[in-house]
C-alpha positions as a Markdown table, in Angstrom:
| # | Residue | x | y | z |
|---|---|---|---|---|
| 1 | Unk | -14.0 | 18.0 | 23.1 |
| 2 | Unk | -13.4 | 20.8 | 25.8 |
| 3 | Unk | -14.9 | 17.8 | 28.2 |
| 4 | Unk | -12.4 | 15.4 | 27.0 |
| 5 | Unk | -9.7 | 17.3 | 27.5 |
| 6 | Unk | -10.8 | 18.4 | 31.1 |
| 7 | Unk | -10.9 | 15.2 | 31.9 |
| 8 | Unk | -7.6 | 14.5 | 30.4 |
| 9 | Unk | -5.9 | 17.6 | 32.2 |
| 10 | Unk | -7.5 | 16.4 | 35.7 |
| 11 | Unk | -5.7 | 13.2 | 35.5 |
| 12 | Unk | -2.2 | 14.7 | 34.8 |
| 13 | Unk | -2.1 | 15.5 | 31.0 |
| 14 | Unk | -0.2 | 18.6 | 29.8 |
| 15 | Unk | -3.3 | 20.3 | 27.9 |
| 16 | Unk | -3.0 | 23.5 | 25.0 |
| 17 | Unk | -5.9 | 25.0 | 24.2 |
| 18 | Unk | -5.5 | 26.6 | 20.4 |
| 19 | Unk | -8.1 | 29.4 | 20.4 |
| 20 | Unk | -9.1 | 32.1 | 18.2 |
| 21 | Unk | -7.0 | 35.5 | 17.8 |
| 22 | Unk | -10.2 | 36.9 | 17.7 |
| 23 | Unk | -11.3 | 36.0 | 20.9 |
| 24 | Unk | -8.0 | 37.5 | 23.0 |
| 25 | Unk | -9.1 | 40.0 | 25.5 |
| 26 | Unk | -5.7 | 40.7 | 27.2 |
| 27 | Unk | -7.1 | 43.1 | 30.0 |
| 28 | Unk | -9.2 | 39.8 | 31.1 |
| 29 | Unk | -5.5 | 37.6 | 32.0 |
| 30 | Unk | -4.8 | 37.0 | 35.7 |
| 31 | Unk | -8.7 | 36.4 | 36.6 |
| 32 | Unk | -10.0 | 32.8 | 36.1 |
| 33 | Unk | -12.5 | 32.4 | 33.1 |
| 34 | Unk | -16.1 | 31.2 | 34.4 |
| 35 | Unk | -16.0 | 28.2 | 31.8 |
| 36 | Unk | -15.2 | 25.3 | 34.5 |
| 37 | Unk | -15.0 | 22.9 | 31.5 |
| 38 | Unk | -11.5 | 24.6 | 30.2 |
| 39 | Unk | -10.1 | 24.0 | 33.7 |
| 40 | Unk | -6.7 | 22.9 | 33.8 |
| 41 | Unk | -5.2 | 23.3 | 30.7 |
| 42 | Unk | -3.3 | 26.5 | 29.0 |
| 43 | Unk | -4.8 | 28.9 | 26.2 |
| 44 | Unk | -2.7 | 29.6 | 22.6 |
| 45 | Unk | -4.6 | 32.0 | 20.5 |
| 46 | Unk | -3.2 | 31.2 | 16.8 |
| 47 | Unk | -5.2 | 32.6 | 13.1 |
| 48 | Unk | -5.1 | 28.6 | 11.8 |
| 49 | Unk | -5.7 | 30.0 | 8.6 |
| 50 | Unk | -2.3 | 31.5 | 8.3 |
| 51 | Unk | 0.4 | 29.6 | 7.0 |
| 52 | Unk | 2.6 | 30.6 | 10.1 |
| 53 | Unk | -0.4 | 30.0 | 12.3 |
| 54 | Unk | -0.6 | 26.4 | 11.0 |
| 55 | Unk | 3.1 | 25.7 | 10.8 |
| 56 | Unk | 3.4 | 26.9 | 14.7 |
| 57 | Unk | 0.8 | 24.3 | 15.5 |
| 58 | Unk | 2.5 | 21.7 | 13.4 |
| 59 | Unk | 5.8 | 22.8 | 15.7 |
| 60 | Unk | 3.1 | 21.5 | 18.8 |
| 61 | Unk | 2.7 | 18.6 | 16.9 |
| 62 | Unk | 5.8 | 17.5 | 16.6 |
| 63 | Unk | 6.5 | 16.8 | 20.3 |
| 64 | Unk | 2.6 | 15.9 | 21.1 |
| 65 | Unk | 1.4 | 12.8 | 22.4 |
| 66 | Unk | -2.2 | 13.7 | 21.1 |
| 67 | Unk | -4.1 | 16.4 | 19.3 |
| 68 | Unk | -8.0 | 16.6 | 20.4 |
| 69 | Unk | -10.1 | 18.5 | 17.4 |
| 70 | Unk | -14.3 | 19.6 | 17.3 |
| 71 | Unk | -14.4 | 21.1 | 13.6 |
| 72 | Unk | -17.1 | 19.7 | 11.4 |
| 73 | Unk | -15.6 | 16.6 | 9.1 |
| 74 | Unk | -13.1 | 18.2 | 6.2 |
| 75 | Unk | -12.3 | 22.0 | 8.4 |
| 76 | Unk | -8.5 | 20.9 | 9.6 |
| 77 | Unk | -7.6 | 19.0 | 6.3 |
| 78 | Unk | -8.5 | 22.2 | 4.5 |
| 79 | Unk | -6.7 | 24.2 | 7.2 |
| 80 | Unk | -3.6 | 21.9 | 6.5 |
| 81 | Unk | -3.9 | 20.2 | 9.9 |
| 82 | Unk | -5.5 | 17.1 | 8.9 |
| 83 | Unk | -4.3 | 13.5 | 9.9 |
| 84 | Unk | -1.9 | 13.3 | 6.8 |
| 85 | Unk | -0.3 | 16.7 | 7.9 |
| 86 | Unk | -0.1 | 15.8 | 11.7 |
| 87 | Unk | 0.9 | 12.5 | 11.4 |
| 88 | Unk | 3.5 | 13.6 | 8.4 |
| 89 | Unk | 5.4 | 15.2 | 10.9 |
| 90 | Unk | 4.9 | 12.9 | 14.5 |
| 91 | Unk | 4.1 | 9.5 | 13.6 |
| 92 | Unk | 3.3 | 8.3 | 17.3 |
| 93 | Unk | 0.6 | 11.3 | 17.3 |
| 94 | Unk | -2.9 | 10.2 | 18.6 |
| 95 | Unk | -5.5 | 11.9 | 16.3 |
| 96 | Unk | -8.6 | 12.5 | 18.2 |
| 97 | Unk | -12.0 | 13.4 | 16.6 |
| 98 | Unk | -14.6 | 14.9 | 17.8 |
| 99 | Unk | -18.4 | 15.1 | 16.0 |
| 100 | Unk | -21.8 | 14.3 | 16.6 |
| 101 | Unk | -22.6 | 12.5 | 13.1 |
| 102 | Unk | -19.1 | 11.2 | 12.8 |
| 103 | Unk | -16.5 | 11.6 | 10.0 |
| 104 | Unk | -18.4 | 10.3 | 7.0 |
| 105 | Unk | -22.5 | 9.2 | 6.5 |
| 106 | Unk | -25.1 | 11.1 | 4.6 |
| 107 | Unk | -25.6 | 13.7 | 7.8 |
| 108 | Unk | -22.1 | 13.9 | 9.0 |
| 109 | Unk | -21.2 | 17.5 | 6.5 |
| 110 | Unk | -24.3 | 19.0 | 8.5 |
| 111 | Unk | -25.1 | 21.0 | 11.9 |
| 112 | Unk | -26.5 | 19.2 | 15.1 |
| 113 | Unk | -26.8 | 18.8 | 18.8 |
| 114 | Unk | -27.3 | 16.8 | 21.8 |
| 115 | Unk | -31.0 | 16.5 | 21.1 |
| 116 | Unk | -30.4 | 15.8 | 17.4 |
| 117 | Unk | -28.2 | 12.7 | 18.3 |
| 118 | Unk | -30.3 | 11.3 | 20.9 |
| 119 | Unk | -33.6 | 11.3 | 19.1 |
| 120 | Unk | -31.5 | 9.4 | 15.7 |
| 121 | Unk | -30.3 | 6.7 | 18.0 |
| 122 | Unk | -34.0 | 5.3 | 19.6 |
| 123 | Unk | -32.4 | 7.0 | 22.9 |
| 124 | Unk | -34.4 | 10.1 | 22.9 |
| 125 | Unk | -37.4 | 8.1 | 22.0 |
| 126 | Unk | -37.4 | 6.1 | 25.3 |
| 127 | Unk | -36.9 | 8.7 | 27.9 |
| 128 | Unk | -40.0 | 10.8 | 29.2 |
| 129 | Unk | -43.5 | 10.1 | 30.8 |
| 130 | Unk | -46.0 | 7.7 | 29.4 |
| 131 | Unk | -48.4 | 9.4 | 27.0 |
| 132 | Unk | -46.4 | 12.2 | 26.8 |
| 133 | Unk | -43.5 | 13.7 | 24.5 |
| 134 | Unk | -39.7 | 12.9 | 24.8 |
| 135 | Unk | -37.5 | 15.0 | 27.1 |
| 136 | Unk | -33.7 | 15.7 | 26.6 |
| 137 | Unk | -31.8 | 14.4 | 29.5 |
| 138 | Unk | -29.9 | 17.9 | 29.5 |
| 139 | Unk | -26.5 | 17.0 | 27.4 |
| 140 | Unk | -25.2 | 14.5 | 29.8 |
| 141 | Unk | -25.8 | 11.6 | 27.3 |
| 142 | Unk | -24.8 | 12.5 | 23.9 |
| 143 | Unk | -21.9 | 15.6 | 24.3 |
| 144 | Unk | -20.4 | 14.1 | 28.0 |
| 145 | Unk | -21.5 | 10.7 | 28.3 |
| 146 | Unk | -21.7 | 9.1 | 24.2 |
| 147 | Unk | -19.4 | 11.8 | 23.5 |
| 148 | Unk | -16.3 | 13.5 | 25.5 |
| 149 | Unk | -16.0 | 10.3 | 27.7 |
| 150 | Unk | -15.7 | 8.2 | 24.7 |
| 151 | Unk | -13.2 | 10.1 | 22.9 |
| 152 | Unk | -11.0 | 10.5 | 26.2 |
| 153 | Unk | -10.9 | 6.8 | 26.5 |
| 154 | Unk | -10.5 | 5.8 | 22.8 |
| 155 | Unk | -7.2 | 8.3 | 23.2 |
| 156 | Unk | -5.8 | 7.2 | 26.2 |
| 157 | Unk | -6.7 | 3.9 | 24.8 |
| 158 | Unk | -4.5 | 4.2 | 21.6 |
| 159 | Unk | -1.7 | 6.2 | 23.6 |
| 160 | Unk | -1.6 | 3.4 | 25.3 |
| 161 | Unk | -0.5 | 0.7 | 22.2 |
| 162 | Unk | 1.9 | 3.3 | 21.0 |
| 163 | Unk | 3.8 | 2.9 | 24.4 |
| 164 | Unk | 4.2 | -0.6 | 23.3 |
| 165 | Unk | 5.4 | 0.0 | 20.1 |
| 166 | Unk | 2.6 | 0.8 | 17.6 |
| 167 | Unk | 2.0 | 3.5 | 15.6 |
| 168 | Unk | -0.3 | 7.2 | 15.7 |
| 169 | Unk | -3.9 | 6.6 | 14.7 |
| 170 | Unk | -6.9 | 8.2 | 14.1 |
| 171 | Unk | -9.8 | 8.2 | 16.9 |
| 172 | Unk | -13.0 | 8.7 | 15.3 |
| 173 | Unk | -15.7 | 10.0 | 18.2 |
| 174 | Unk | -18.7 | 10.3 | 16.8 |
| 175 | Unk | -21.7 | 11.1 | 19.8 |
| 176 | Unk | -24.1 | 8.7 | 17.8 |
| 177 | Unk | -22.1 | 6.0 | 18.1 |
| 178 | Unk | -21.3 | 6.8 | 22.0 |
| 179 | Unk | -24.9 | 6.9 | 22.3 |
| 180 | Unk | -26.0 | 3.4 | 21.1 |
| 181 | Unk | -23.3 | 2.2 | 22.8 |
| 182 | Unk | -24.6 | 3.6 | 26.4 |
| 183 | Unk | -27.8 | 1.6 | 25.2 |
| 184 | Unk | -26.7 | -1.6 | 24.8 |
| 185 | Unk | -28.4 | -2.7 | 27.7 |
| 186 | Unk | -31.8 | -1.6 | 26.3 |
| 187 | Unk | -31.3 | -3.0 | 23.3 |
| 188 | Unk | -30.6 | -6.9 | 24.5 |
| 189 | Unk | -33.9 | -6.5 | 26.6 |
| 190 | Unk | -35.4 | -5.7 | 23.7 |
| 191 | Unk | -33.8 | -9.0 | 22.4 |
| 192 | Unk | -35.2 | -10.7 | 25.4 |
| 193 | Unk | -38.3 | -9.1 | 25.1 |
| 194 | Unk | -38.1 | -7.5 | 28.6 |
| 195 | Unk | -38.3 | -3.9 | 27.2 |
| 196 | Unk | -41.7 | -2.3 | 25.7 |
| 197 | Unk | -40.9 | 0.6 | 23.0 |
| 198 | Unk | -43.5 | 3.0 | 24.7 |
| 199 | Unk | -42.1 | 5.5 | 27.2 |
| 200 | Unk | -43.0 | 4.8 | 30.7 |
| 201 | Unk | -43.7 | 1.5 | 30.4 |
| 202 | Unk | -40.4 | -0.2 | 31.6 |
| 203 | Unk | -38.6 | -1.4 | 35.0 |
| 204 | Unk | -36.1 | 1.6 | 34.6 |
| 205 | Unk | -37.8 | 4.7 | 32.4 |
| 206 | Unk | -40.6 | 5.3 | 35.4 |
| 207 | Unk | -43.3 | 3.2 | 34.8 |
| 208 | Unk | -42.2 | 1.1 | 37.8 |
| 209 | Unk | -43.6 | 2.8 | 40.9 |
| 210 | Unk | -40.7 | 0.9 | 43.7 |
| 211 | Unk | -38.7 | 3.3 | 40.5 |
| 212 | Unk | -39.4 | 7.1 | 40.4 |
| 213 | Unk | -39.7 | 9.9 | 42.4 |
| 214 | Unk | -42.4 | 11.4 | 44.3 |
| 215 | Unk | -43.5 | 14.6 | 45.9 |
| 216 | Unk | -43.3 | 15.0 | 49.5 |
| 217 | Unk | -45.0 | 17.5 | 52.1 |
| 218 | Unk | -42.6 | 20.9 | 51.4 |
| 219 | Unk | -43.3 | 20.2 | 47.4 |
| 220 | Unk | -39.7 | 18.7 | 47.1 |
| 221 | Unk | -39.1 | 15.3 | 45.6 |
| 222 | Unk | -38.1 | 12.2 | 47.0 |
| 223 | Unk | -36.0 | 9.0 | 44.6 |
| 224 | Unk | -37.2 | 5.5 | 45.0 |
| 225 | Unk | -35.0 | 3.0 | 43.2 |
| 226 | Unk | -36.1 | -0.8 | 45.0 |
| 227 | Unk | -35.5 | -2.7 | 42.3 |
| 228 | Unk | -34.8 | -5.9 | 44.0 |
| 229 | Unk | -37.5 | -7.6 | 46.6 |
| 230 | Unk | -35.3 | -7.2 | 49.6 |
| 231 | Unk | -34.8 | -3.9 | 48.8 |
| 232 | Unk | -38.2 | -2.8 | 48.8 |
| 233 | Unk | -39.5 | -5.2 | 51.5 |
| 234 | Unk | -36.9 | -2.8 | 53.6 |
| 235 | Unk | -38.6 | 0.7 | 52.3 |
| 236 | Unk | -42.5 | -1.2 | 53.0 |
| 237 | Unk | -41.2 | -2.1 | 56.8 |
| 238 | Unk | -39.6 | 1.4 | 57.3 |
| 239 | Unk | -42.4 | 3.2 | 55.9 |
| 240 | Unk | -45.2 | 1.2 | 57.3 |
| 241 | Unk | -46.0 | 0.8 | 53.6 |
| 242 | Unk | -50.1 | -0.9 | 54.1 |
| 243 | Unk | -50.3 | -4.3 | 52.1 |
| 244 | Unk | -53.8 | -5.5 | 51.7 |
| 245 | Unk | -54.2 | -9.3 | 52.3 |
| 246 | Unk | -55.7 | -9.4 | 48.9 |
| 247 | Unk | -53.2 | -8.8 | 45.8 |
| 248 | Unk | -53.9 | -5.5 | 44.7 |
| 249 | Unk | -50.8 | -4.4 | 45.8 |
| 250 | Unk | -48.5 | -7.4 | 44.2 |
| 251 | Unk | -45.2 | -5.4 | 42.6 |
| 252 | Unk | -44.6 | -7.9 | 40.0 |
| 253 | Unk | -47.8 | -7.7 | 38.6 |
| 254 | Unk | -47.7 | -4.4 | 36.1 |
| 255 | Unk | -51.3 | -4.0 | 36.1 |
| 256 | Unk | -50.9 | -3.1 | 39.6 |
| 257 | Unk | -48.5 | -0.7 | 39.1 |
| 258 | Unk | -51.0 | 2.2 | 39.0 |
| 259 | Unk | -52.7 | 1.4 | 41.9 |
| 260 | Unk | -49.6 | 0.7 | 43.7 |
| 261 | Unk | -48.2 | 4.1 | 42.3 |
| 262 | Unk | -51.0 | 6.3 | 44.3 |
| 263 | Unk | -50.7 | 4.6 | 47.5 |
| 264 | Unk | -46.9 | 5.0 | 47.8 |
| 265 | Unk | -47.8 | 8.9 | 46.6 |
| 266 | Unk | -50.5 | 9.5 | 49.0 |
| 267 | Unk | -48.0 | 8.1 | 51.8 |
| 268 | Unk | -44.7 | 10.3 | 50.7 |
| 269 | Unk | -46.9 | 13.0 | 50.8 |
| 270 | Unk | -47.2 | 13.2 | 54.5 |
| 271 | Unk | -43.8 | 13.8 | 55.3 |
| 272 | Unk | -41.3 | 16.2 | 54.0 |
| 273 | Unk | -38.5 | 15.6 | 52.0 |
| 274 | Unk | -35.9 | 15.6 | 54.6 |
| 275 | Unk | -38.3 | 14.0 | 57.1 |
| 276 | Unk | -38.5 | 10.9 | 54.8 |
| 277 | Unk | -34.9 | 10.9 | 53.9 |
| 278 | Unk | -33.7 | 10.9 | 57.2 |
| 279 | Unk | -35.6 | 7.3 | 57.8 |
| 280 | Unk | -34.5 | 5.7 | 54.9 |
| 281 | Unk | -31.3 | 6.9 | 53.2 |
| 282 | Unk | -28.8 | 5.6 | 55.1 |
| 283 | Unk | -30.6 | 2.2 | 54.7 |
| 284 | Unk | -30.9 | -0.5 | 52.1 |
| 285 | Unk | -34.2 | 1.2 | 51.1 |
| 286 | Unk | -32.7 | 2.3 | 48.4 |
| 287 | Unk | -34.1 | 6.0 | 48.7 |
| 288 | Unk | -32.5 | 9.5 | 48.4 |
| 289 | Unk | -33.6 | 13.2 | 48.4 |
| 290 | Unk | -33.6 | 15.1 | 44.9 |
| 291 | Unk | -30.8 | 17.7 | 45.7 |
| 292 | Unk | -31.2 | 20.8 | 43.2 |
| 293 | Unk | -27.7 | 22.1 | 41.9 |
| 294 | Unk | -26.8 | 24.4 | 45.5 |
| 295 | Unk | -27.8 | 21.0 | 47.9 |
| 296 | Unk | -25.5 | 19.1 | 46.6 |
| 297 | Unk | -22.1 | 19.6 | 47.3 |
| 298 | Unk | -23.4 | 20.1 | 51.2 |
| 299 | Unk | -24.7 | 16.6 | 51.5 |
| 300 | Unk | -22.9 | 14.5 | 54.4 |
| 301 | Unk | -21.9 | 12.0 | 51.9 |
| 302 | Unk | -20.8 | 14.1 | 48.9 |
| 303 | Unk | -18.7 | 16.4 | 51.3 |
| 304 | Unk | -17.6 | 13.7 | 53.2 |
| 305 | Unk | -16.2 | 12.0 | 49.8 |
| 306 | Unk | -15.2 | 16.1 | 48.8 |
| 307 | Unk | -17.4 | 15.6 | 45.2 |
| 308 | Unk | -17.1 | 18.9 | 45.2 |
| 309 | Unk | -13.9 | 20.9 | 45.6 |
| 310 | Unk | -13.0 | 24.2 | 45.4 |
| 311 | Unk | -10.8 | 25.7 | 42.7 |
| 312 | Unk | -9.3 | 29.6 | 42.4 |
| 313 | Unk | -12.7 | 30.5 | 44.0 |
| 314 | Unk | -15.3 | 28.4 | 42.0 |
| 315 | Unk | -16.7 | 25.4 | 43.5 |
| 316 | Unk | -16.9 | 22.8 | 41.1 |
| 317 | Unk | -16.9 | 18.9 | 40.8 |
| 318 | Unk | -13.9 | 17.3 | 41.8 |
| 319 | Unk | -11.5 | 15.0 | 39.0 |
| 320 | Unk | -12.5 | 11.4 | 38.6 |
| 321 | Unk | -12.0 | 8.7 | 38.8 |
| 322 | Unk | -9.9 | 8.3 | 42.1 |
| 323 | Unk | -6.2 | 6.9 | 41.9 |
| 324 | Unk | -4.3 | 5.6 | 45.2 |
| 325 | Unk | -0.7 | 6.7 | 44.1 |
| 326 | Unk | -1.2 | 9.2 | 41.2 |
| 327 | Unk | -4.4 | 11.4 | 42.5 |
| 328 | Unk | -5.8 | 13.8 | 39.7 |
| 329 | Unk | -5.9 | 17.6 | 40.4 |
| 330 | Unk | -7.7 | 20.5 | 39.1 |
| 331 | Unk | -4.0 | 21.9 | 38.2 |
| 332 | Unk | -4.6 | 25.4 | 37.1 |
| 333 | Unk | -8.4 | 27.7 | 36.3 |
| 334 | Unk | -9.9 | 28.3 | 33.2 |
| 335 | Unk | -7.8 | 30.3 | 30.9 |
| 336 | Unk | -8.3 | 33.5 | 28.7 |
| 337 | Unk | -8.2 | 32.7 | 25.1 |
| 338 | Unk | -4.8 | 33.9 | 24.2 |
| 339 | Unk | -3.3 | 34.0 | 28.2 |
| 340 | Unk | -0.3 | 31.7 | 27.5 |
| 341 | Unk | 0.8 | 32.4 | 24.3 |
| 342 | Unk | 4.2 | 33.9 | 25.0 |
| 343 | Unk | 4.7 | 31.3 | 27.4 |
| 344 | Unk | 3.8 | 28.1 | 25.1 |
| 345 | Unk | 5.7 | 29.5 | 22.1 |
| 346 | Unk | 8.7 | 30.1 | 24.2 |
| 347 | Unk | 8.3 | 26.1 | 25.2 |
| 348 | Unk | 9.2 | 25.9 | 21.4 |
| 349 | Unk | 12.1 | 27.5 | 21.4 |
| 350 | Unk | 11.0 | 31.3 | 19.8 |
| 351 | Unk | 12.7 | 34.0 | 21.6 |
| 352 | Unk | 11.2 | 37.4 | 22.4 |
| 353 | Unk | 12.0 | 39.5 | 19.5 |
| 354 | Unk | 9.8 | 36.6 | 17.1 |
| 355 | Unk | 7.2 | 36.0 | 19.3 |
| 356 | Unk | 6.4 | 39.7 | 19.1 |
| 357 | Unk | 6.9 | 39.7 | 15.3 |
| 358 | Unk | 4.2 | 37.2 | 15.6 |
| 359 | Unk | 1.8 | 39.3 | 17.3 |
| 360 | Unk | 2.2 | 42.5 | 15.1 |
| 361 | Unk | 1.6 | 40.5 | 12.2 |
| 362 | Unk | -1.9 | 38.8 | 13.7 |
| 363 | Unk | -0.7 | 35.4 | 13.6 |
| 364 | Unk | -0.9 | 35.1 | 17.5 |
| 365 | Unk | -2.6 | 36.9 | 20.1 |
């Protein structure tokens, strides 16, 4: 959720963030919070479980274009904030949901993660090294990817056929079903029978050697990705790649794969990582150095295309997509749980005197 609504913020929506009165630590206001994923939007600490909490988000509601939730299925209807009570009071509202399991199915009252989504949906199962156990691609799959993504799009989606006239709805993003979705691809090679169900045996998950990486002179890594003939007949002229006259080293014949695998290492190995990427990156060889998290936002092309941007003194990725007339913008830091409250609840209209009675009795911080 927090990565949906970054995403929604960078393109121009006006974002609240409704945190907890607990978590308001006023001496922290005025600095930017280190969280880059609550970027551009504004913080209103509310106690939801107060009837003047709720009723003062309802009062957002009203005037809302959306409402982004993370709560496990069942938390905001108890809370009074559920679909019926949002949509009772702004019928063009845009309900979106976020989960992991989804809003109903035998797991969806329960706990669960990145990792746990992945390995239910066949995706965890594919991704790792032949012989060896799955690895979790980080979240980038299931909570951004399957997930956040998904539930930005499904709500920007429906916002979009309210414009023309049709009602508030409910958008059910559920990270397992972003996830087989992302797979789709796999799944009709399976149908085609182009895709074994044994990691690092396919085109794509590494078993390929013209697809992986390899280690180079300095111990840093080096991406190979020619797929297509022409491709790599570019990186075996560039590289002086030897090919035998016999045809041990035929690429379309996966039972040379291995062999073909420890030539192309032994070869990488003799230069550095730079060394080799300064021959073939900027060629249709389809090769690029493995930048760690501090390399990247210095590379010619990423700073040439400013990726990365800096922001109130964190550099960060930049928004995306890119727009010719209506460019997105990291619009304002991370807030403070609790750092706009006065100013939010003045947008609705409440003067000084109540917003204060507000505070004193713990309904807002």
């Amino acid at each position: 959720a927090p990565f949906a609504t970054m995403v929604l913020a960078d393109l121009g929506a006006d974002v609240i963030r409704v945190d907890r009165v607990s978590e308001v630590r006023p001496e922290r206001f005025g600095t930017p919070h280190p969280d880059l994923l609550n970027r551009g939007r504004r913080s209103l600490a509310v106690d939801l479980k107060t009837p003047a909490g709720r009723d003062l988000v309802l009062d957002l509601v009203r005037s809302a274009d959306a409402l982004i939730e993370g709560f496990r299925p069942g938390v905001t209807e108890r809370l009074g904030l559920g679909p019926a009570d949002c949509l009772a009071v702004n019928p063009r509202l845009v309900y979106g949901r976020m989960t992991g399991w989804g809003q109903d199915g035998p797991n969806a009252p329960y706990a669960g993660h990145d990792i746990d989504y992945l390995a239910l949906t066949g995706a965890l199962h594919a991704i790792g090294r032949a012989g060896e156990r799955p690895v979790p691609p980080l979240n980038l799959v299931g909570d951004f990817g399957g997930g956040g993504m998904l539930l930005a799009l499904g709500v920007v989606c429906a916002l979009f056929e309210v414009r023309g006239g049709g009602a508030g709805q409910v958008v059910d993003a559920a990270m397992v079903d972003g996830v087989s979705l992302l797979a789709t691809m796999v799944h009709g090679l399976r149908q085609m029978g182009r895709w074994q169900d044994a990691r690092g045996s396919n085109l794509l998950d590494g078993a390929a050697p013209f697809y992986d990486t390899y280690e180079c002179a300095d111990g840093k890594y080096l991406a190979v990705g020619a797929l297509e003939p022409q491709f790599y007949a570019e990186l075996v002229e560039r590289t002086g790649f030897p090919l035998p006259p016999d045809e041990a080293y035929d690429r379309t014949d996966p039972a040379n794969w291995p062999a073909l695998r420890a030539a192309w290492a032994r070869l990488f190995r003799t230069r550095t990582r730079d060394e080799w990427a300064a021959l073939l990156e900027q060629t249709d060889a389809c090769v690029a150095p493995v930048l760690d998290w501090a390399e990247a936002p210095r590379h010619p092309h990423l700073a040439a295309r400013r990726v990365f941007v800096e922001h109130a003194g964190a550099e960060q990725p930049a928004p995306a997509p890119r727009f010719s007339r209506t460019p997105g913008a990291i619009r304002r830091p991370p807030p403070h749980p609790g750092e706009h409250t006065d100013e939010v609840l003045a947008e609705l209209g409440l003067d000084a005197e109540r917003i204060r009675a507000l505070r004193d009795t713990g309904v807002v911080g």
